[in-house]
N, C-alpha and C positions, 0 to 999 in steps of 0.2 A: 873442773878445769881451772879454777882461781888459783890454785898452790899447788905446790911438789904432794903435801899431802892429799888434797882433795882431787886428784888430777886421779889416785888412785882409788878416790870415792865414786865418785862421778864419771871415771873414766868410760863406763856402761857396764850397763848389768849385764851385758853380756860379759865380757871381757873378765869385771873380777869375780863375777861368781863363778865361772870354767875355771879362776886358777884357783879358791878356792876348794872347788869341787876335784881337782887334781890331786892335788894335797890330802884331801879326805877319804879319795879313794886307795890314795898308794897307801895309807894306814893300816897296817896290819892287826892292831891294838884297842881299834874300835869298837867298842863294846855295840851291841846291835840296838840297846834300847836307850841310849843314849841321845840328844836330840841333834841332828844334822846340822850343818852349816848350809847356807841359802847355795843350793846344788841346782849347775846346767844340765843334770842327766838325773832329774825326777821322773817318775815310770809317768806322768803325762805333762804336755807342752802346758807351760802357764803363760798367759798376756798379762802385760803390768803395763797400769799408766803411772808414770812418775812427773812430781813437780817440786820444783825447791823456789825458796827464795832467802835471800842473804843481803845482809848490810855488811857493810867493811869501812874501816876508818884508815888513815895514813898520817905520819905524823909532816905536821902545816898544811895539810889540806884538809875540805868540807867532807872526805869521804864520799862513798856510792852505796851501792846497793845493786841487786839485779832481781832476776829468776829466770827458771829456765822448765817446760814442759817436755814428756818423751813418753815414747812408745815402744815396749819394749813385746812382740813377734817369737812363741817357739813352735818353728814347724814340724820340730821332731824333739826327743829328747836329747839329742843332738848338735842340733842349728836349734840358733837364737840370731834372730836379727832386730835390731832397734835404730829409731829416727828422732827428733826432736830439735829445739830451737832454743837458743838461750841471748840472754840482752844484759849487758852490766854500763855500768856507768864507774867512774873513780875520779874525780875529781875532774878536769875541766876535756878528760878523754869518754865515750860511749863506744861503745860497739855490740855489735848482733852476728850470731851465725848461726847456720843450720848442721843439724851433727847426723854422721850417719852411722853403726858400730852392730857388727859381728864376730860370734864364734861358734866354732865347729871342733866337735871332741870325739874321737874315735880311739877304737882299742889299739894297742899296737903288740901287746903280747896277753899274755894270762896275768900278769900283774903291773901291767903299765897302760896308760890311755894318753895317747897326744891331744894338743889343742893348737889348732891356728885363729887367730883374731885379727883384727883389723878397724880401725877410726877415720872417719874424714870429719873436720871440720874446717867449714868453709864463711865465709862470709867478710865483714867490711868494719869501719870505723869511722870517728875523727879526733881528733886533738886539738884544741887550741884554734878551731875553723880547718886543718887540713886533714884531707883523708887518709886511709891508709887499709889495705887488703889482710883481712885476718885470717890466715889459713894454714893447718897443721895436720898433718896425716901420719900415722903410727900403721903398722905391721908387724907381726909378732908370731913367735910360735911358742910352746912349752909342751913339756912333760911330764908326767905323775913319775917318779922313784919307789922302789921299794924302800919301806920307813918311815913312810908318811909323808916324802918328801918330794917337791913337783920346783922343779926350771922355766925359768921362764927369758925367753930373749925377743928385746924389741928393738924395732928403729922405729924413730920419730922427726922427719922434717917439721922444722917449725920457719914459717914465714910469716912474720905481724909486724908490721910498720918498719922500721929502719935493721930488724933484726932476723937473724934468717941464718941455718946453719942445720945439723944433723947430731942429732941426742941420742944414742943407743942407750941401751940398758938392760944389766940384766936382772933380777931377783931371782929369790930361793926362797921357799916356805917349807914352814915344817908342820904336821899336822898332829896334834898332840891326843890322843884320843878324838870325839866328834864336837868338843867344848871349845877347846884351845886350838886357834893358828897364829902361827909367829913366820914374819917375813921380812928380810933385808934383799935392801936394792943398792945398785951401784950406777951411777948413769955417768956421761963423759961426752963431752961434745967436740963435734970431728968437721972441718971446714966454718965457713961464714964466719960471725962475730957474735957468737952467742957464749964464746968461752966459759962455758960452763960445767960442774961436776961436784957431786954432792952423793950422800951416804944418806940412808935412812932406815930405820927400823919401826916395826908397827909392830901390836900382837890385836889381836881379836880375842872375843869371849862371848860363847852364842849358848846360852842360858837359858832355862825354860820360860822365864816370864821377860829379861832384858839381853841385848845384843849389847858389847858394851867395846871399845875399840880406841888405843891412846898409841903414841908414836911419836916422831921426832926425826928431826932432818939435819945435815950440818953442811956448806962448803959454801964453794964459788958459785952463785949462781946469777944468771942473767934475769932482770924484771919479767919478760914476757912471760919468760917459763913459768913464774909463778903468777900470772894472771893479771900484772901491773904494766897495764898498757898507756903510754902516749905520758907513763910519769917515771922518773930516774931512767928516761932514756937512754939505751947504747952505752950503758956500762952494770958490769958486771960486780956483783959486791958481795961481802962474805955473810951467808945465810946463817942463823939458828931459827929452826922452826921448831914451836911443840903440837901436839893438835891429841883432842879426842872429841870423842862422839859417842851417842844411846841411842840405840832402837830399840822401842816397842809395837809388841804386835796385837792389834785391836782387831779380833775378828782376819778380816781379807785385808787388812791394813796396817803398814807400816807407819811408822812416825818416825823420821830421825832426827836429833838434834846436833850439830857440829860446831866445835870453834878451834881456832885456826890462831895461832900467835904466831909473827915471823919479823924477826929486829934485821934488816938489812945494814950494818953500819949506823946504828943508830936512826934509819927510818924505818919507824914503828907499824908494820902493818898488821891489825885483826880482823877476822872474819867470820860473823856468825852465820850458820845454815840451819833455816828447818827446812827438811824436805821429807815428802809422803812416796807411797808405790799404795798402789792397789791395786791386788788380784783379781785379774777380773774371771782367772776357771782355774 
């Protein structure tokens, strides 16, 4: 939830591993002994506890740091539901919420499977001694293509301190065999004053011994969206982001590392993450 890119790391395991797993399935090219991408329709439900934490600096500010714990629930190989709590700080702003996030994937013909998801997070802040209500809910739905290829369309209100408005968006992945996924989005924001809208492209590479995953972002976009609360308040400024990240897998355990580069008009914000999952069946 800190950046445009990590919004789609973090967004829950539920969420990006269904639209990976969309993408993998509409593959027709898959070679069968090739190793998967982290798939929401494993022939059994797995539980993950996940926990990250990160430092982030800003330029003329002391920087923050946070972390955040979660619980990621599959009651079927189907349904994935996940809960969790996260806390950041950034300079003379704090805040805490509670996140809650589902998906649900079902066949829709002999070569396509839809996916509905959905995010709430909820919680509070302050800035400078005053408060302000952090809170952002997404909805979404996608679908697998023949080709390797899976849709994906979301809405997202976002309410957090003076900024508040509506973010659709959609992406498109392509599944390249079960090694390679490459995905652009387009997002566009519609009422409030979040005037926001920006491009991005990611690829993934899920490797037998490394997960490996680099990207980039480019437009107008507003602080909040990118996870900069209660600093470059209630304006909007021209974003370049780059970002990559490594997992490896130790046993029932993940290890990811991530960092996040993003110059808004010359205010320089980075963001490192390590964050864990472990299996718990």
């Amino acid at each position: 939830m800190r950046s445009v890119s990590l919004a789609l790391l973090s967004c829950g395991l539920a969420l990006c591993g269904a639209t990976a797993s969309l993408a993998q399935q509409a593959s027709t090219a898959a070679p069968a002994s090739s190793a998967p991408a982290p798939s929401a329709s494993a022939s059994q439900p797995t539980d993950r506890l996940t926990f990250s934490g990160d430092g982030a600096t800003l330029t003329n500010t002391d920087g923050g740091g946070g972390g955040s714990v979660g619980y990621l629930h599959g009651f079927s190989p189907a349904l994935l539901v996940g809960a969790g709590a996260e806390y950041q700080k950034l300079y003379t702003a704090d805040w805490a919420f509670g996140s809650l996030n589902a998906a649900y994937s079902h066949p829709l013909t002999a070569t396509t499977v839809g996916n509905i998801h959905g995010e709430i997070h909820e919680g509070s802040g302050h800035s400078a001694g005053e408060s302000f209500r952090y809170g952002i809910e997404a909805l979404g739905v996608g679908s697998s293509i023949p080709g390797g290829f899976a849709l994906d369309l979301e809405e997202r209100q976002i309410d957090v301190f003076t900024s508040h408005g509506s973010l659709p968006k959609v992406s498109l992945a392509k599944a390249w065999g079960t090694r390679w996924l490459t995905s652009v989005s387009y997002a566009y924001s519609f009422g409030g004053n979040l005037n926001t809208n920006y491009s991005l492209a990611r690829v993934d590479y899920y490797g037998a011994f490394l997960n490996l995953l680099a990207g980039g972002s480019v437009g107008r976009v507003n602080p909040v969206v990118l996870g900069i609360n209660g600093v470059l308040e209630g304006h909007a400024l021209h974003s370049h982001e780059v970002f990559a990240g490594v997992t490896k897998r130790f046993g029932r355990f993940d290890l990811s590392l991530l960092g996040d580069y993003i110059d808004l008009e010359g205010n320089k914000h980075f963001i490192g993450t390590l964050a864990g999952t472990w299996y718990l069946r």
